[in-house]
Residue, then its C-alpha position, 0 to 999 in steps of 0.5 A: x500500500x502507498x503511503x499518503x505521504x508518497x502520493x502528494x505533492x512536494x510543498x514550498x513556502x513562497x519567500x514573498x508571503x511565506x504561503x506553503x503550496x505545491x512546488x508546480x504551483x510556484x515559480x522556481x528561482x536558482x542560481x548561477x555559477x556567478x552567484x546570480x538568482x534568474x528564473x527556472x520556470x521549467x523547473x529543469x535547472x538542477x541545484x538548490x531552488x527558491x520559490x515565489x508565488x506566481x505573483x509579482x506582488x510575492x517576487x517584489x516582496x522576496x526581492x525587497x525583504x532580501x529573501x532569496x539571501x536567507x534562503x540561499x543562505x549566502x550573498x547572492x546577486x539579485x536585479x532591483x525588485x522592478x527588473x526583476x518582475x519585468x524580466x520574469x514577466x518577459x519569460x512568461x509572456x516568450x513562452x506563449x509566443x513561443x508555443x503558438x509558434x510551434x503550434x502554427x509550424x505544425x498547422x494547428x493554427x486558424x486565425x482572424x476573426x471570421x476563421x476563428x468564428x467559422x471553425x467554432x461552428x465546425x464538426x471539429x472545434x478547437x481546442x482554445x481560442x485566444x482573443x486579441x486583447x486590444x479587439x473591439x468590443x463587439x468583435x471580441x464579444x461575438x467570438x467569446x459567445x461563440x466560443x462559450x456556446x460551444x464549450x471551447x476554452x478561450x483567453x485574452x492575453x496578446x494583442x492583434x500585433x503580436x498574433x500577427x507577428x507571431x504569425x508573420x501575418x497582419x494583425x489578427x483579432x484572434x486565433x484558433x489552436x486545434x486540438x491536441x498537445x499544445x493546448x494544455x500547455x498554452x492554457x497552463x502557460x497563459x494561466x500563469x502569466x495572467x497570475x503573476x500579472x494579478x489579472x486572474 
């Protein structure tokens, strides 16, 4: 018989408001070889880690009241609390970039607004929508309902100009991911970039 204490998850206590979860919950923070703490937001660095909360809130509070020292238990380099939500929040927002990028090299991707809305309708839905951020208000309510209606995940969290760059196409109001492996992933990867913005 497995023990209980086999079966749940690792927990850490976040530097930032000292609330103890399960370590995929936090961001995970390491240090270099020059003593210098960046972001593991894999978790895949090896060595010792520190954890905050997915909050800015908690990383400037780590930063501020000199946490991440204490818990390496040695001086270590740390970028002024500003930089470094700014940095983290670049890491987070690459990492959606990067993942509709592979879904689109693999053809997974539909995109604008009519697209979008015609393959909500289909036989075969996506699996996520995501809506240009800066979309009218109409445009971006039409898809949100039709998505809604047919019961297929959807987010805001980029702007028509990046789908478009992302796309190498003009700007788009939106696009469509279809079903598979990458949406998971997007959705955990968008989740955890609206966290640690305070949108969610």
């Amino acid at each position: 018989m497995v023990s209980k204490a086999n079966t749940e998850p690792p927990q850490r206590s976040c530097l930032g408001c000292r609330t103890s979860k399960d370590k995929g919950l936090l961001l995970r923070f390491v240090q270099t070889p020059d003593m210098e703490i960046l972001p593991d937001l894999e978790s895949r660095l090896p060595g010792r880690g520190a954890y905050t909360c997915i909050s800015k809130r908690c990383l400037a509070a780590a930063v501020d009241q000199r946490q991440f020292k204490r818990s390496f238990k040695h001086d270590v380099s740390v970028m002024p609390a500003e930089q470094l939500v700014e940095y983290v929040r670049q890491q987070l927002h690459g990492r959606i970039v990067g993942l509709i990028g592979l879904a689109n090299k693999a053809g997974l991707i539909t995109s604008g607004g009519a697209m979008v809305s015609d393959a909500l309708r289909g036989k075969k839905k996506p699996g996520l929508v995501i809506v240009a951020t800066d979309v009218s208000e109409p445009i971006s309510d039409k898809i949100i309902h039709t998505a809604a209606a047919n019961h297929v995940p959807f987010r805001l969290v980029i702007t028509k100009d990046d789908i478009g760059m992302i796309l190498g196409k003009a700007p788009r109001s939106a696009l469509a991911v279809a079903s598979g492996g990458f949406v998971a992933q997007l959705i955990n990867a968008i989740d955890r970039y609206r966290n640690f913005l305070g949108e969610v």
